[in-house]
C-alpha positions as CSV (number, residue, x, y, z in Angstrom):
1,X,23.4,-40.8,-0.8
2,X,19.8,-39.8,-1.0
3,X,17.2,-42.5,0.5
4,X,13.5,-42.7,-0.3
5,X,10.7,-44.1,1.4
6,X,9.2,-45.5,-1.4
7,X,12.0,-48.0,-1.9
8,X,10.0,-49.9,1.2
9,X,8.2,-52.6,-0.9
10,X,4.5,-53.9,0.3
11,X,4.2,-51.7,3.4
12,X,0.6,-52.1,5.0
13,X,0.1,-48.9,5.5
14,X,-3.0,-48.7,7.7
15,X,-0.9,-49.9,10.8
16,X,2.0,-47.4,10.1
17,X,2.4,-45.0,13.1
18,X,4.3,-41.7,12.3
19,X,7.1,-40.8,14.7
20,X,10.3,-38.5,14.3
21,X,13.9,-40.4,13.5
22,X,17.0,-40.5,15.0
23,X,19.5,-41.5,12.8
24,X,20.2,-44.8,13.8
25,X,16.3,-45.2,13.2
26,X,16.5,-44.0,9.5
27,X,19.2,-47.0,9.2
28,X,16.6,-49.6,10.5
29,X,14.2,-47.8,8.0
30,X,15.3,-51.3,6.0
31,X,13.0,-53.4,8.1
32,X,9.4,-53.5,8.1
33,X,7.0,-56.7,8.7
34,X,5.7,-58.2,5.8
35,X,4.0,-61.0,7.7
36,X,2.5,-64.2,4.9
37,X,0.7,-65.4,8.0
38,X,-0.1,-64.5,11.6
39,X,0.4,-60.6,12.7
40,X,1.9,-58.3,10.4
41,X,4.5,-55.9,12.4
42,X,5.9,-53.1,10.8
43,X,8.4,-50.8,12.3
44,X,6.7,-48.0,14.5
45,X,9.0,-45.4,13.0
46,X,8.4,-45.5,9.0
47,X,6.1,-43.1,7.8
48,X,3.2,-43.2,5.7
49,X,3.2,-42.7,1.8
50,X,1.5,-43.8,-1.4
51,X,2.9,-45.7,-3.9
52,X,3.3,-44.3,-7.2
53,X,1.1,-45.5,-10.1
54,X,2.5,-47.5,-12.6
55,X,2.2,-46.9,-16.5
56,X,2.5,-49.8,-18.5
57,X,4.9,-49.4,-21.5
58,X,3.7,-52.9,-24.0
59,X,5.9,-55.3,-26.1
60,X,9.0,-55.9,-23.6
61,X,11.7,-59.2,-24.4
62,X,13.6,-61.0,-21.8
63,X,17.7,-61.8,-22.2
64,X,18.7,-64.3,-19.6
65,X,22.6,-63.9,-18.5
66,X,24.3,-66.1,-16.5
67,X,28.1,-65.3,-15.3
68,X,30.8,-67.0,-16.0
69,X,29.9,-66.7,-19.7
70,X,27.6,-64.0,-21.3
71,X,27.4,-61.8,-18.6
72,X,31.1,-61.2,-18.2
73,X,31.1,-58.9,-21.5
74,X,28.8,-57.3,-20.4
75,X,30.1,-53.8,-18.4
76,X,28.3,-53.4,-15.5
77,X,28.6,-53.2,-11.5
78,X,30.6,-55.0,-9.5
79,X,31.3,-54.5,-5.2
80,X,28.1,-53.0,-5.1
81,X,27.6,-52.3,-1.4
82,X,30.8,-50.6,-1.1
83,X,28.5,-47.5,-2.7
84,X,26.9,-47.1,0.3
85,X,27.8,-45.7,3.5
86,X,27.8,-48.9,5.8
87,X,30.8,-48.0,8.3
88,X,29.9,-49.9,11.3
89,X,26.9,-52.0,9.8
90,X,26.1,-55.2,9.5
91,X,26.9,-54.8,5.8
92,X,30.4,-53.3,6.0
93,X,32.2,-57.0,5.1
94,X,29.5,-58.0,3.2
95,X,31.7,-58.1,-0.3
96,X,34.1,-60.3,1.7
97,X,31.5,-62.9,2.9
98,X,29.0,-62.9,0.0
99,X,28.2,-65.5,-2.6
100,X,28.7,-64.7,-5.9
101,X,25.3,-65.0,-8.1
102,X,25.9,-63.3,-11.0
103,X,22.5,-63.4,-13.1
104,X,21.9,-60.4,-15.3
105,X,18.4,-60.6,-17.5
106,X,17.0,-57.9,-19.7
107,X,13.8,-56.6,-20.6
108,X,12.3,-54.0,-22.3
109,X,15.1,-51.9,-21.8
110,X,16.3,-52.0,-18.8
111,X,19.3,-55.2,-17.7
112,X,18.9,-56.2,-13.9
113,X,21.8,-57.7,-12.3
114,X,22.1,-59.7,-9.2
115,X,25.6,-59.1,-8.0
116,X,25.8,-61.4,-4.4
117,X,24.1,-62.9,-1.3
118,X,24.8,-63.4,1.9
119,X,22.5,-65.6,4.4
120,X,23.8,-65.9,8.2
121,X,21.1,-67.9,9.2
122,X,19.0,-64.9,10.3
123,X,18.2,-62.6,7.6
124,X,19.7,-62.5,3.9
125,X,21.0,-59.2,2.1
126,X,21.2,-59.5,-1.6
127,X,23.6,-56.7,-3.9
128,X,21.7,-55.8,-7.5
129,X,22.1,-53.6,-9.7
130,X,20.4,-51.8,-12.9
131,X,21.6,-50.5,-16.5
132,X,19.3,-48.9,-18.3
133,X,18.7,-45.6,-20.5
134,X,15.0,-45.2,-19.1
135,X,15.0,-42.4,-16.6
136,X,14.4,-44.0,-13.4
137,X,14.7,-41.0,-11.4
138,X,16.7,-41.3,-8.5
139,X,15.1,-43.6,-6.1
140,X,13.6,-45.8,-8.6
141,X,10.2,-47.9,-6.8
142,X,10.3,-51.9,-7.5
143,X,6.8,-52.5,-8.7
144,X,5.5,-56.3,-8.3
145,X,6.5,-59.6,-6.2
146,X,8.8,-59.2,-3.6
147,X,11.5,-61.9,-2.8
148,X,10.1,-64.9,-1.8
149,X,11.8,-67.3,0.4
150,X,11.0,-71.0,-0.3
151,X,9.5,-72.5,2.9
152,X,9.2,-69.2,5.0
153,X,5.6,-68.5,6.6
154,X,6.3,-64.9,7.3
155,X,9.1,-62.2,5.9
156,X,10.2,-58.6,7.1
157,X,12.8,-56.8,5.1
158,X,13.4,-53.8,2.7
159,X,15.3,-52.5,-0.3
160,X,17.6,-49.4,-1.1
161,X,18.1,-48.6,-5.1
162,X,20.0,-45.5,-5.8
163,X,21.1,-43.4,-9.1
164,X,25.1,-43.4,-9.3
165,X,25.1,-42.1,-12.9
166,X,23.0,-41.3,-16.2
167,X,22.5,-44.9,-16.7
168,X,23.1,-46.8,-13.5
169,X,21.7,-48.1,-10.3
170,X,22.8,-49.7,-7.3
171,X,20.4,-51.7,-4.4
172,X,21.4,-53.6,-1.1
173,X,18.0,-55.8,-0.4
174,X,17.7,-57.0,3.3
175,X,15.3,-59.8,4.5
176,X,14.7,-62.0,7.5
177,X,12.4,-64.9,6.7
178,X,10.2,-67.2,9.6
179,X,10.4,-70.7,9.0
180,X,7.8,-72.7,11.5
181,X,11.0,-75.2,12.1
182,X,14.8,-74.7,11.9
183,X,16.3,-71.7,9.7
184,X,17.4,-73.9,7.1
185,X,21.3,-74.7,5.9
186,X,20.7,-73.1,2.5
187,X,17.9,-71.1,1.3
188,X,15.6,-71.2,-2.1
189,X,15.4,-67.3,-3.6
190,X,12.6,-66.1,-6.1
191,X,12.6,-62.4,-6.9
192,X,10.3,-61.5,-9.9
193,X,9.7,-57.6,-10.0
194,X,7.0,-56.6,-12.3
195,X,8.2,-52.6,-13.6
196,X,10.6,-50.0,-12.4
197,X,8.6,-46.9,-11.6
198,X,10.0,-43.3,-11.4
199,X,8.2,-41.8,-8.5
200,X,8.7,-38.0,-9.7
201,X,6.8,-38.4,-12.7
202,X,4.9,-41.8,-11.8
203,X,5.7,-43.3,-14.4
204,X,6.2,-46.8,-14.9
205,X,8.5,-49.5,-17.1
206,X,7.1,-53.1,-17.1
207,X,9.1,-56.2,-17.6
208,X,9.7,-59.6,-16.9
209,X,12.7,-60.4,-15.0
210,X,12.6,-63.8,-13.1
211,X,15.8,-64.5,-10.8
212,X,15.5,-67.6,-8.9
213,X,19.2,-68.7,-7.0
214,X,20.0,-69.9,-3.7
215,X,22.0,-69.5,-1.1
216,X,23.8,-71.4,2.2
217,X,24.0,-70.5,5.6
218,X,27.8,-68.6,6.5
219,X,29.3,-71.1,9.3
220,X,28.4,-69.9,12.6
221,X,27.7,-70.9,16.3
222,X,25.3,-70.0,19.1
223,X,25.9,-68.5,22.3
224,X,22.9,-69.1,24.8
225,X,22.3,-66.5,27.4
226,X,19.3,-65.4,29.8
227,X,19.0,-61.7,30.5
228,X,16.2,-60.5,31.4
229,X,14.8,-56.3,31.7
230,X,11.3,-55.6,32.9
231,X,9.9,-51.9,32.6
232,X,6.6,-50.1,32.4
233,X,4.9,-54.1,32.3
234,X,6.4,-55.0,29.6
235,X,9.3,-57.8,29.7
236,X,12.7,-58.4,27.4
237,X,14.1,-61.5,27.5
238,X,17.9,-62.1,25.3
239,X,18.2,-65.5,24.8
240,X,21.0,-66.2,22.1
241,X,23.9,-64.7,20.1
242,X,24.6,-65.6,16.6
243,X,28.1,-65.1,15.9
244,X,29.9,-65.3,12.5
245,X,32.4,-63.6,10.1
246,X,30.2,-61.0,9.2
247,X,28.0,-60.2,11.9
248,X,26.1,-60.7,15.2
249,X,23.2,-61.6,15.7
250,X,21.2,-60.8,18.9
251,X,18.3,-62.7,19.7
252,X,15.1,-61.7,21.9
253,X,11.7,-62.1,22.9
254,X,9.2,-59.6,24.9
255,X,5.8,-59.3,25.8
256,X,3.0,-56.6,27.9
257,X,1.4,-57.4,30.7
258,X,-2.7,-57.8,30.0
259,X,-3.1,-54.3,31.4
260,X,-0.8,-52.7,29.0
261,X,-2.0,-54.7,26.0
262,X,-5.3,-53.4,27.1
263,X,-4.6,-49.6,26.4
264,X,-2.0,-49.7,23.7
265,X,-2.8,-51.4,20.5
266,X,0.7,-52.1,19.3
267,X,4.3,-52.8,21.5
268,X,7.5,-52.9,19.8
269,X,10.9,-53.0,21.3
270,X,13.9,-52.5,19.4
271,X,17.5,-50.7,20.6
272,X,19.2,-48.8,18.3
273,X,22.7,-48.8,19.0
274,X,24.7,-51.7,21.0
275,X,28.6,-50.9,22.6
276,X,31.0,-53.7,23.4
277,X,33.3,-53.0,26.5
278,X,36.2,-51.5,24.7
279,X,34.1,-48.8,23.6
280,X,33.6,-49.7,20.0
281,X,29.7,-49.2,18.8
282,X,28.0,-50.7,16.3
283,X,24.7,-49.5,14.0
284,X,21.7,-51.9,14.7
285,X,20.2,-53.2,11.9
286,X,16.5,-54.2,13.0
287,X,15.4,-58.0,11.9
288,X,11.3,-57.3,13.0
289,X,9.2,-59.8,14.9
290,X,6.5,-62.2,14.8
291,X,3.8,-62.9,17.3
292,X,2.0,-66.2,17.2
293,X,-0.2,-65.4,20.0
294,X,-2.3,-61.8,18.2
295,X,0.1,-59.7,19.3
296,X,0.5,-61.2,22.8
297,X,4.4,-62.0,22.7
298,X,6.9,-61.4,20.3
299,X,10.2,-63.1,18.9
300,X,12.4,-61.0,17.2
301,X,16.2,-60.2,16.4
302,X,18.8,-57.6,15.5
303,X,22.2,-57.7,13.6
304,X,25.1,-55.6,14.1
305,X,28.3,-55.9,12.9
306,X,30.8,-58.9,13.9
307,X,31.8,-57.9,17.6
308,X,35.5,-57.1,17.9
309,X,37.1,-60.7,19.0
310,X,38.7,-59.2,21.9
311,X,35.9,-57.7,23.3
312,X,34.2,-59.8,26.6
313,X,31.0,-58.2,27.0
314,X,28.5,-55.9,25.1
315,X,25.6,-53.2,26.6
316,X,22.6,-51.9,24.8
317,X,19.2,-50.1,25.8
318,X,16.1,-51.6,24.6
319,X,13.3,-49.3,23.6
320,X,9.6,-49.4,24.2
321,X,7.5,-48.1,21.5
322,X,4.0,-47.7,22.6
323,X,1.4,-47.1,19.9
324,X,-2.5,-46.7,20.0
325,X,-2.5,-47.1,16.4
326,X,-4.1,-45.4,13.1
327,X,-2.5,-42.1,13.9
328,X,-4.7,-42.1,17.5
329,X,-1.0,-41.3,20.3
330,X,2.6,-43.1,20.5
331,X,4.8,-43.0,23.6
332,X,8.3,-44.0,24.0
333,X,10.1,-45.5,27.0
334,X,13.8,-46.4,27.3
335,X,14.1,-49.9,29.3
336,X,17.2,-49.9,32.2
337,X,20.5,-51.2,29.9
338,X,21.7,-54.4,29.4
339,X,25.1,-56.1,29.6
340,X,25.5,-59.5,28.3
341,X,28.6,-61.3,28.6
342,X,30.4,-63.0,25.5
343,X,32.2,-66.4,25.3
């Protein structure tokens, strides 16, 4: 399937730095800092673009649906996510660990559906769907409100909504909310987009859909480790595994050293691809980061797939992405590899 930019919702766009993609870059395309407080930090790799205008069409209703009942009859989508190519994601047993949700509203035309949810503690990745007789285009742009996450101070994440047919759309939204205590056991979900807008002939289709569900944690327990890589001044420290049914999550922290922070504006590390020891590899799926200090140290995370049970170890390369910012140089450095052992 086809993939637009413009289905990145409330990108700043003034700090974006434009850098060629691999291809396990254009798969971490789904997460770019939309910090509420402190420093925003989106990824170094999405491009710039504008947002397409929106053109109001007037006098829109709302039909609230709410499954078992009403929106049973109503013949829509179901196993969403298994229209995308997620072999080797995070995302490939998503169906099998999600939470049903099940609300379909409609307005002005067009019928929203969320399908499913799934929250491992980390980040949250929500199946939707649309029906509507508008043309959309084919890579529809969600005009309005994000999701908001009750109690989160800062949120990175992205959406992907694709044509399937005449009348028919398909989206797998990813998110990782910052709480300033513990990620809570269940989480509060707002999502209230405003119009539809296709991009090719900026055109917009207001509404008001209103979906507001929540969500609890998939069961899950913590591995602790300490590995620590230090190259070109700047320092990566793993500090925790997240292990569930569905994925892995693979927590980290790095900072630069004053005389690096002094030449390069912005310092991202990421790793793109991770390998256990029996060879299998998984597709990184980029959480963000957030820096409580301006941009002094970072936390962030990345998700992969559920590591194969038998495996005793995994190795990945962290990757420093050096920017200068506003368009003004970039530089890219690959960190020596790390191998982290597994309980």
């Amino acid at each position: 399937m086809t993939k637009s930019h413009k289905d990145w919702l409330d990108i700043d766009v003034d700090a974006i730095e434009p850098m060629e993609l691999s291809s396990t870059q254009k798969v971490q395309l789904k997460q770019t800092i939309l910090s509420k407080t402190k420093k925003k930090r989106p990824a170094k790799w999405v491009r710039h673009f504008t947002a397409a205008a929106i053109i109001g069409v007037s006098a829109f209703t709302t039909i609230n649906f709410a499954f078992p009942t009403l929106a049973t009859q109503i013949p829509f989508m179901n196993n969403i996510a298994s229209y995308f190519d997620n072999k080797n994601t995070m995302f490939e047993n998503f169906q099998s660990h999600a939470t049903d949700i099940g609300q379909v509203q409609t307005s002005n035309g067009i019928s929203m559906m969320i399908e499913s949810a799934v929250y491992d503690g980390t980040s949250v990745t929500i199946s939707y769907a649309l029906e509507t007789e508008i043309d959309l285009g084919p890579n529809p742009f969600i005009e309005g409100d994000f999701i908001n996450i009750k109690d989160s101070v800062a949120m990175g994440g992205g959406a992907r909504l694709e044509k399937i047919s005449e009348t028919k759309y398909v989206g797998l939204a990813n998110l990782t909310p910052y709480f300033d205590k513990e990620a809570p056991d269940e989480i509060d979900i707002t999502w209230k987009p405003q119009a539809f807008t296709n991009i090719n002939t900026n055109t917009g289709f207001k509404g008001d859909w209103d979906f507001h569900f929540t969500v609890s944690k998939l069961a899950a327990e913590l591995q602790l480790v300490n590995e620590t890589v230090n190259n070109y001044d700047v320092t990566t420290r793993f500090t925790a595994i997240g292990k569930n049914d569905m994925s892995t999550v693979i927590h980290y922290e790095y900072e630069g050293d004053p005389e690096v922070l002094n030449k390069w504006q912005e310092i991202t590390v990421q790793f793109d691809e991770l390998q256990d020891n029996l060879g299998n590899s998984y597709v990184v799926n980029g959480n963000g980061a957030q820096s409580k200090d301006s941009g002094i140290s970072y936390k962030s995370s990345a998700t992969v797939l559920a590591i194969d049970p038998a495996a005793t170890s995994i190795t990945l390369v962290p990757k420093i992405y050096f920017s200068l910012g506003s368009g003004k140089g970039t530089d890219i450095k690959k960190m020596d590899s790390v191998t982290i052992p597994l309980q």
